[in-house]
C-alpha positions as a Markdown table, in Angstrom:
| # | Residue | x | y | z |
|---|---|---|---|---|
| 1 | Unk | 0.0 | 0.0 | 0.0 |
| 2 | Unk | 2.8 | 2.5 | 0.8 |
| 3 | Unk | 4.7 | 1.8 | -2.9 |
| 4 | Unk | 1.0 | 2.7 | -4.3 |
| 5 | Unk | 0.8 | 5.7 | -2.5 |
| 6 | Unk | 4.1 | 7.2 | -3.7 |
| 7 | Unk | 3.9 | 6.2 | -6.9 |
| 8 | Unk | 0.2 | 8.0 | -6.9 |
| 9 | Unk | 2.1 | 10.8 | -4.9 |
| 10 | Unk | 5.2 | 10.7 | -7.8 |
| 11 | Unk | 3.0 | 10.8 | -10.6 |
| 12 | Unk | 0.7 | 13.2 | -9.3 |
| 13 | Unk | 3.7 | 16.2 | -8.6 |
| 14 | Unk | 4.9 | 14.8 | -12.1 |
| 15 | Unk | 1.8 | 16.0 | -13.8 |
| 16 | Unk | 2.1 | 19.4 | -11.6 |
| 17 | Unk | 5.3 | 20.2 | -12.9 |
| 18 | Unk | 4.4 | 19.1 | -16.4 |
| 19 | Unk | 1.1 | 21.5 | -15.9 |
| 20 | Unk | 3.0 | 24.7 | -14.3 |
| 21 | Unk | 5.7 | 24.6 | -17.0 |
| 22 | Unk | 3.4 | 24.1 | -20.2 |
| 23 | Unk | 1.2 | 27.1 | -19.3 |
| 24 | Unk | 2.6 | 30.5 | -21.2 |
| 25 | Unk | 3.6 | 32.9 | -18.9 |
| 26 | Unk | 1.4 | 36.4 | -18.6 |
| 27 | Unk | 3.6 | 38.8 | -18.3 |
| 28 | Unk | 4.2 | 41.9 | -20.7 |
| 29 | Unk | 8.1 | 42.2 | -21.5 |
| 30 | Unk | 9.3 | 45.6 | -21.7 |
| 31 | Unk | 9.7 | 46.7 | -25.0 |
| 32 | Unk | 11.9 | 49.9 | -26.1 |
| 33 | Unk | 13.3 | 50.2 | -22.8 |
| 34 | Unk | 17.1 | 50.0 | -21.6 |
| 35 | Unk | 17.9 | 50.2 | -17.5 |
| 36 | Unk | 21.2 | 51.0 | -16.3 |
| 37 | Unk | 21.9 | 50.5 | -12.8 |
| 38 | Unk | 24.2 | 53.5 | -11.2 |
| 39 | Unk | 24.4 | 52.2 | -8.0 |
| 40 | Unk | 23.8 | 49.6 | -4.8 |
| 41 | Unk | 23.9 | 49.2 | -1.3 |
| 42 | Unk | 22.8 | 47.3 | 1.5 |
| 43 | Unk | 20.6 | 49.2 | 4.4 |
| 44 | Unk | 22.6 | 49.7 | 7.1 |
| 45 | Unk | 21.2 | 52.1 | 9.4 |
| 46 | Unk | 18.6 | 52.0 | 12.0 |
| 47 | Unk | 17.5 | 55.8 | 11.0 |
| 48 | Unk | 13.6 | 56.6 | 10.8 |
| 49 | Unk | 13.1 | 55.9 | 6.6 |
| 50 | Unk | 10.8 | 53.1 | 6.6 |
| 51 | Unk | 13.3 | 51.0 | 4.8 |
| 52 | Unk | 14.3 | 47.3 | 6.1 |
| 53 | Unk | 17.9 | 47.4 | 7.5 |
| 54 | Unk | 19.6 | 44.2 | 5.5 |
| 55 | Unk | 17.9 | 45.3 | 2.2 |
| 56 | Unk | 19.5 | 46.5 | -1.1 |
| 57 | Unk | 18.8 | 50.2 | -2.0 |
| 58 | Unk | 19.1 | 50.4 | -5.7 |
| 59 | Unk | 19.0 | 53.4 | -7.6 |
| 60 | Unk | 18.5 | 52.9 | -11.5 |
| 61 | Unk | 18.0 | 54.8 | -15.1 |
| 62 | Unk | 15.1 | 53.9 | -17.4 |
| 63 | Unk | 15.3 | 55.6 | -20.9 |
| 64 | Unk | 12.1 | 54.4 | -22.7 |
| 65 | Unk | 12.2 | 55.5 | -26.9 |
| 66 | Unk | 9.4 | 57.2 | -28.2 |
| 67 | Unk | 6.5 | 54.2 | -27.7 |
| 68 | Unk | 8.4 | 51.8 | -25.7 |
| 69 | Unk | 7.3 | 50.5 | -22.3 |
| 70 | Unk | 8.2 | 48.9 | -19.3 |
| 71 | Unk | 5.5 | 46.0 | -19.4 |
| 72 | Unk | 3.5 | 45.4 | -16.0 |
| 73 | Unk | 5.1 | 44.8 | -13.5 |
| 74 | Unk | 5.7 | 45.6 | -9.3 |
| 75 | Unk | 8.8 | 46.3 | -7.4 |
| 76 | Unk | 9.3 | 44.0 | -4.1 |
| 77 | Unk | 9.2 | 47.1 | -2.0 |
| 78 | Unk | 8.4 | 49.8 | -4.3 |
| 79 | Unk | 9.6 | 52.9 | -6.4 |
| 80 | Unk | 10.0 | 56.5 | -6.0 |
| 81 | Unk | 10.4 | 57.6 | -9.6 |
| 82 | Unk | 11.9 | 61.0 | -10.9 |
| 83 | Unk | 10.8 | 62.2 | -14.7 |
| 84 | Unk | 14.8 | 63.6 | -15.9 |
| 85 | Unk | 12.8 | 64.3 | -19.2 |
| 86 | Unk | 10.1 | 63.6 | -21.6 |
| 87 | Unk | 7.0 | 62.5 | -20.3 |
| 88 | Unk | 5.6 | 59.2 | -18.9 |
| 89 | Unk | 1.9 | 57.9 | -18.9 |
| 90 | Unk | 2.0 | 55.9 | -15.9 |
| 91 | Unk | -0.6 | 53.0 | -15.6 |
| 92 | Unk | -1.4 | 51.8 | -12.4 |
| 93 | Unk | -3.7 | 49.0 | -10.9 |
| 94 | Unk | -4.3 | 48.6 | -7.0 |
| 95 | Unk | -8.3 | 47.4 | -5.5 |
| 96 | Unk | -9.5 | 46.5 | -8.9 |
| 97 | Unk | -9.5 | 50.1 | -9.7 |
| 98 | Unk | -7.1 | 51.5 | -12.9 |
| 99 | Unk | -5.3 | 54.9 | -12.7 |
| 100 | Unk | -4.0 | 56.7 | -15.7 |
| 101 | Unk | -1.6 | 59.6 | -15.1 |
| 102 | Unk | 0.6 | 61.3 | -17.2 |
| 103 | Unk | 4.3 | 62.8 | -15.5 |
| 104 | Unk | 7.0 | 65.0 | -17.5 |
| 105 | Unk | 10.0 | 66.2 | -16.8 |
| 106 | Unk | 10.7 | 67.2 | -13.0 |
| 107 | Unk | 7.9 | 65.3 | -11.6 |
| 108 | Unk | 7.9 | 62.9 | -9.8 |
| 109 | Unk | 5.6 | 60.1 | -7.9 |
| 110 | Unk | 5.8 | 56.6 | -5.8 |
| 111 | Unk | 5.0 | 53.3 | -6.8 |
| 112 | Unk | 3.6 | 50.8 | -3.6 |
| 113 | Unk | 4.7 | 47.9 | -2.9 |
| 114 | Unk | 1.8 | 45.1 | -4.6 |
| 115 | Unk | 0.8 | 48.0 | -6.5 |
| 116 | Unk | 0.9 | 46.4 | -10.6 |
| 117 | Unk | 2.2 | 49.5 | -13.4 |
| 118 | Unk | 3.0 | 50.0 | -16.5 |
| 119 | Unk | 5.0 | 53.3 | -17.7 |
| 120 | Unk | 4.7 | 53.7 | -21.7 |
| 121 | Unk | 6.3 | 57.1 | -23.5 |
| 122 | Unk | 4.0 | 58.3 | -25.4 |
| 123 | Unk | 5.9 | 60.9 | -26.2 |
| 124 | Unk | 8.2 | 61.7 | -29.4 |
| 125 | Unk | 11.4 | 62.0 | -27.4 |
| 126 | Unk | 13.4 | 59.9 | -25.8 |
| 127 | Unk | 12.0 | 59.5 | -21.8 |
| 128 | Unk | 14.5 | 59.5 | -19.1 |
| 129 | Unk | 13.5 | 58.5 | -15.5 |
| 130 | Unk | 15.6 | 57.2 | -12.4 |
| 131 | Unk | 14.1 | 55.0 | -10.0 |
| 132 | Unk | 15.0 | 54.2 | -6.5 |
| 133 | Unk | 14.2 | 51.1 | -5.3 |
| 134 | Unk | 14.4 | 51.5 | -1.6 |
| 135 | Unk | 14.0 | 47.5 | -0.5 |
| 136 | Unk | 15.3 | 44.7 | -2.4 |
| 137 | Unk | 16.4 | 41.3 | -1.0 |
| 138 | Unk | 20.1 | 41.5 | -1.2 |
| 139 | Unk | 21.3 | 40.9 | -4.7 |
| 140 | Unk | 17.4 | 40.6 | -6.0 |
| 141 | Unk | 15.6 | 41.8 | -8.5 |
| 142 | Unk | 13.7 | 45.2 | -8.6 |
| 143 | Unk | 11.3 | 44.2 | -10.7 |
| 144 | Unk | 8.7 | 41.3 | -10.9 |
| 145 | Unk | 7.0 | 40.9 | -14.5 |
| 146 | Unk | 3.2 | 40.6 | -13.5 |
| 147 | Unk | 0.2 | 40.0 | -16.5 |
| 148 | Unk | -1.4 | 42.8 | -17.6 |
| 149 | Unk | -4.5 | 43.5 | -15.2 |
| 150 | Unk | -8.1 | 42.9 | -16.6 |
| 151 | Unk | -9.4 | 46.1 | -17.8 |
| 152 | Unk | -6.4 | 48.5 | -17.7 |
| 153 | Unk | -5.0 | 49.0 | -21.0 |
């Protein structure tokens, strides 16, 4: 009875990883977008920021081309983004509820942790923004690719 019940037990996570690996992914890639890192560092300090001590602050510069985007996506602890130049229409899905803004050049706003956004350029220039990522896991990524959010387009 026991060699039944793993095999049943075998064949059963065999199908699961068969399942979760054959089923496309939902995530929208970035497209005309290029992100250079400039710089990070691991939280150190025990000061009053609500950042994590032991996390990576990472501070990075998106230039999206005249109708590229980043995709959807979230950050693991969020963004606070600065518009260098050009403007950005900034998508944004939190509650079921879909926000459309648009930000140029010395604006800036935050994006929430679990909050899902897309930034496209719109625009006919070149859009620069630099985004700091204020808690990563230690060598992790900013970014998590998410699927596009039913009725946000």
């Amino acid at each position: 009875m026991r060699k039944l019940r793993l095999a049943v037990l075998l064949a059963a996570l065999g199908a699961l990883f068969v399942a979760l690996n054959a089923v496309p992914g939902g995530a929208t890639p970035p497209s005309g977008q290029t992100t250079t890192t400039f710089a990070r560092g691991t939280y150190q300090d025990p000061g009053t920021l609500p950042i994590k001590q032991g996390m990576d602050v990472v501070v990075a510069r998106n230039v999206f081309a005249p109708g590229g985007g980043s995709g959807w996506h979230s950050h693991p602890g969020g963004a606070i983004v600065v518009v260098q130049s050009g403007t950005i229409t900034f998508h944004r899905s939190f509650g079921g509820h879909c926000d459309v803004t648009v930000y140029a050049a010395g604006q800036a706003f935050v994006e929430r942790p679990g909050d899902v956004v897309e930034a496209v350029n719109n625009g006919s220039v070149d859009a620069v923004v630099f985004a700091t990522f204020p808690s990563v896991p230690v060598g992790g990524a900013t970014r998590i690719d998410e699927p596009a959010p039913a009725g946000c387009d």
